[in-house]
C-alpha positions in Angstrom: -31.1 -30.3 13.0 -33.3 -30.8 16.2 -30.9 -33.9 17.3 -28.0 -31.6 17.1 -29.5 -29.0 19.1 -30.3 -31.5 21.4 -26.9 -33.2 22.0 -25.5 -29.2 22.1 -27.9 -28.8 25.0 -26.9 -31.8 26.7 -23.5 -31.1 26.0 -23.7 -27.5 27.4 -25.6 -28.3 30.1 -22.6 -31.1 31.2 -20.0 -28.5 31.0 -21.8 -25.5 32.8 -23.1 -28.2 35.2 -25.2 -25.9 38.0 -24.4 -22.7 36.1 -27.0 -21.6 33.5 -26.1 -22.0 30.0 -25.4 -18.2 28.1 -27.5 -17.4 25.6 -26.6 -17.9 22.0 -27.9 -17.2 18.4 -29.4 -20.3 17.7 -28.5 -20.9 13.4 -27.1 -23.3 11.3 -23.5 -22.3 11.7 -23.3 -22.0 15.5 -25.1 -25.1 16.3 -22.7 -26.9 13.8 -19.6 -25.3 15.5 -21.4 -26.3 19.3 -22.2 -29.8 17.9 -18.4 -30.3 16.3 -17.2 -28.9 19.6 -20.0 -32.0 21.7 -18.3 -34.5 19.3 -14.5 -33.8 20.1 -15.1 -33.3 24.2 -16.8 -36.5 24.2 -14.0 -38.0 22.3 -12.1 -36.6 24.4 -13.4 -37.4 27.8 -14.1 -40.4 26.7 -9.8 -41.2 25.5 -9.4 -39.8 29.1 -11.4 -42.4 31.0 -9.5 -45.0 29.1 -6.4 -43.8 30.5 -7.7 -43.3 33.6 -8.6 -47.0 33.9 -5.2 -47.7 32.2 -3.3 -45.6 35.3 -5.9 -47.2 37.6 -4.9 -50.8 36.3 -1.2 -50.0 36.7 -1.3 -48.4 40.0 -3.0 -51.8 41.3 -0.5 -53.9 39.7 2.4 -51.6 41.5 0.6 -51.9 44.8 0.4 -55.8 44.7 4.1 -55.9 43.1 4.9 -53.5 46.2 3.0 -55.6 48.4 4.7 -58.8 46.7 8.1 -57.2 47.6 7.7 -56.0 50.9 6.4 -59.1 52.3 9.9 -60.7 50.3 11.8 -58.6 52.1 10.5 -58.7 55.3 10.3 -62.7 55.1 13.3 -62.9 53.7 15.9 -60.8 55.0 13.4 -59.2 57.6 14.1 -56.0 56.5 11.0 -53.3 56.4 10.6 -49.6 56.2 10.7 -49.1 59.8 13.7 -50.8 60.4 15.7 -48.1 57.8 18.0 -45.4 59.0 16.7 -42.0 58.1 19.6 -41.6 55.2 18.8 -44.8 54.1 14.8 -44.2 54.0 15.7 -40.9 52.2 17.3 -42.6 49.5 15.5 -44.9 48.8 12.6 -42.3 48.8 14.8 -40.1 46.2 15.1 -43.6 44.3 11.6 -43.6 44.3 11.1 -40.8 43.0 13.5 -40.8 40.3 11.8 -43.9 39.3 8.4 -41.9 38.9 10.2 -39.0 37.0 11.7 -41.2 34.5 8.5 -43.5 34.5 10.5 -46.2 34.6 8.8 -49.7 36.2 11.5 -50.6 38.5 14.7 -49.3 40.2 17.0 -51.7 38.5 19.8 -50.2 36.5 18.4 -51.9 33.4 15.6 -49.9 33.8 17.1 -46.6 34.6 19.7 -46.3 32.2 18.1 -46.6 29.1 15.2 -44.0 30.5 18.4 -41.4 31.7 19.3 -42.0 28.0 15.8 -41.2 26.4 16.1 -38.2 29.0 19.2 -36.6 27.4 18.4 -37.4 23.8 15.3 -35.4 24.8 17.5 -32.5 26.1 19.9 -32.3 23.5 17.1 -32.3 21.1 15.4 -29.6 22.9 18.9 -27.7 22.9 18.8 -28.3 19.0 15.6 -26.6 18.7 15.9 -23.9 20.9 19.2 -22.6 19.1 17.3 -23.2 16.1 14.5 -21.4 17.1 17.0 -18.7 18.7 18.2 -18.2 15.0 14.8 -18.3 13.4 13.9 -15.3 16.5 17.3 -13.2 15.5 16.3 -13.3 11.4 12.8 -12.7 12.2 13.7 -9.8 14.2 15.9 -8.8 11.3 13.0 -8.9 8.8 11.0 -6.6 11.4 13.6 -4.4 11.9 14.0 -3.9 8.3 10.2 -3.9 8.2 9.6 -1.2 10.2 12.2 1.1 8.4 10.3 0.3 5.3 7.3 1.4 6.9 8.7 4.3 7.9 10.0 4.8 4.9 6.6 4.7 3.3 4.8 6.9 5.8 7.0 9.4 5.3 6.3 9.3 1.5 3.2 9.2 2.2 3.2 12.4 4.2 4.9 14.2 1.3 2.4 13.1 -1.3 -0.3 14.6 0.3 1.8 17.2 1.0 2.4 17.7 -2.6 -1.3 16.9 -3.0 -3.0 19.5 -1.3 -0.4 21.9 -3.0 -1.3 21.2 -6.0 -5.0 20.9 -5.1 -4.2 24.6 -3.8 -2.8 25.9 -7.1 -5.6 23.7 -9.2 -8.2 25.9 -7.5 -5.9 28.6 -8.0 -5.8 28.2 -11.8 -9.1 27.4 -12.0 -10.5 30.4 -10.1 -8.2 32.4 -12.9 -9.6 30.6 -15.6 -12.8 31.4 -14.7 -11.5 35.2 -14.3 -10.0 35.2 -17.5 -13.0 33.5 -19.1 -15.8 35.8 -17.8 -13.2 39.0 -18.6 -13.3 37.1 -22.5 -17.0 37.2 -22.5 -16.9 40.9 -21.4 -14.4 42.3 -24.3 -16.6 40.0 -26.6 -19.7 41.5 -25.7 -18.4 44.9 -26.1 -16.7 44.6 -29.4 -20.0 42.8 -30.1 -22.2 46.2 -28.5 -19.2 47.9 -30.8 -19.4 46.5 -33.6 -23.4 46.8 -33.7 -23.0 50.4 -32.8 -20.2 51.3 -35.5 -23.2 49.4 -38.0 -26.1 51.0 -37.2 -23.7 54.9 -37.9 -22.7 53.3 -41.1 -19.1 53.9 -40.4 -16.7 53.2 -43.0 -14.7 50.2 -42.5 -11.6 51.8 -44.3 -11.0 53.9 -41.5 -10.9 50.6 -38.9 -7.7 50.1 -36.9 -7.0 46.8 -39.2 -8.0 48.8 -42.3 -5.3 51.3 -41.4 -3.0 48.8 -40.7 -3.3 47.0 -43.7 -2.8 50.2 -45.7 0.1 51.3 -44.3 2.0 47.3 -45.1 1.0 48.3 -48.7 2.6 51.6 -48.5 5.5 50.5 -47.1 5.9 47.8 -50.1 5.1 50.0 -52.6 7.8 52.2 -50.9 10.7 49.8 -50.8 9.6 49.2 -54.4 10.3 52.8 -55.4 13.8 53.0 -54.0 15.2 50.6 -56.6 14.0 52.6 -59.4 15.2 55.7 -57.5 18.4 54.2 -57.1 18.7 53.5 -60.6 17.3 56.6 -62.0 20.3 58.6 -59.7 23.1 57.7 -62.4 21.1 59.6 -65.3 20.7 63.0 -62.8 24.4 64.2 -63.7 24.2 63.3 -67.2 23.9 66.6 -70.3 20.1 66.7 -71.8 21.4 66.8 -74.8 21.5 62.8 -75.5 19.0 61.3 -76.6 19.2 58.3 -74.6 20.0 59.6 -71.6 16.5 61.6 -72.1 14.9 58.5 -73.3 15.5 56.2 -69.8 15.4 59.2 -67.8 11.6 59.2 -69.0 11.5 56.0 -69.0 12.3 56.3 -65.4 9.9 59.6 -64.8 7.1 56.9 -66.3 7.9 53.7 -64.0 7.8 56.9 -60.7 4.8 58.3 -62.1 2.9 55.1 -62.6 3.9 53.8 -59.2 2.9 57.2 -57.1 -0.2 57.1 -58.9 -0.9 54.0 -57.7 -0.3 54.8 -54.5 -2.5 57.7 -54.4 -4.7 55.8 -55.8 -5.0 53.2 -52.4 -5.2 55.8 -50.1 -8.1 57.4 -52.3 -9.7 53.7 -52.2 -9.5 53.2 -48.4 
């Protein structure tokens, strides 16, 4: 841990150079992250030197070969720079130039063609990617499109449901502030048919005078009643008939009997109650 912070301060202290460091929160996690990040910058700075050294090494070899050249063609065919025409010093220039662009190591056609090659295989294969890339853009804009409807879609569900919501959180209360209504009014009437019923008991009332009692009676009434009109109904035939017969006189008491027996029983309810 200590030789990690260490190389992080060393690190840190290469990279701000005269500037002071910012404070940081000095645990396990940020000096790994600062000691990961040491370890890839000096990998990396150090991949850069070599290249460096390897552009270094090549620009000296180009100087001697342009060296090497020059004096060829001044020796040989005493031509130099100074002795060019300005068109012909600004092509070769362009040449030049070219030949840096394409990175090629000489002007020879040999050298250029193959590079102009590599260069449009490049471009084409750029062009490839950008129309596919064009096409990945236009069905990704698609999905969003369609995204975004969705999610409109959704809020404005969303916006009814609580809608709806509070509504019904609005009639819940409702109901319950009428249940409670309903349920103290309940425990009211039952306290005063309790308070009745106590006071009806302590005057000794008689129960067969009760509303229920009453009802109850008059049910039987009414059945003894519908019982009577049969017998009524049969007893009618015998009303025209002479006294003289025997029989007639016989089922018309008979008859008298059944009435007699079912009126005193009648009487005898309403005595009871």
């Amino acid at each position: 841990m200590c030789e990690k912070i260490k190389k992080v301060n060393s690190w840190l202290g290469t990279v701000f150079g005269d500037q002071p460091v910012p404070q940081f929160e000095v645990n396990t996690r940020t000096v790994d992250i600062l000691y990961q990040l040491a370890q890839s910058s000096e990998a990396r700075c150090s991949d850069t030197a070599l290249l460096i050294e390897d552009y270094k090494q090549k620009a000296s070899e180009y100087q001697a070969d342009a060296a090497h050249l020059q004096d060829v063609l001044v020796q040989g065919v005493g031509l130099s720079g100074a002795s060019l025409s300005k068109p012909a010093a600004d092509y070769v220039s362009a040449l030049v130039d070219n030949a840096m662009l394409l990175r090629v190591r000489d002007t020879s056609l040999s050298s250029f063609l193959p590079a102009v090659n590599n260069l449009t295989s490049e471009l084409l294969e750029a062009e490839k990617s950008n129309r596919r890339l064009e096409r990945e853009l236009r069905a990704l804009r698609k999905r969003l499109g369609a995204t975004l409807v969705l999610r409109g879609n959704l809020q404005l569900d969303i916006d009814k449901t609580a809608k709806s919501q509070a509504a019904e959180g609005a009639k819940a209360e409702e109901r319950l502030l009428n249940m409670d209504f309903v349920t103290a009014k309940a425990r009211e009437l039952t306290n005063r048919l309790e308070r009745s019923e106590a006071q009806l008991a302590s005057r000794n009332m008689d129960k067969s005078i009760t509303h229920q009692a009453i009802v109850q009676l008059s049910e039987e009434v009414s059945a003894l009643k519908n019982e009577i009109i049969p017998l009524k109904t049969k007893l009618d035939p015998y009303m025209d008939l002479s006294p003289s017969p025997s029989l007639a006189q016989v089922k018309i008491e008979e008859a008298k009997r059944e009435l007699a027996a079912l009126d005193s029983k009648l009487e005898m309810k309403v005595d009871f109650k």
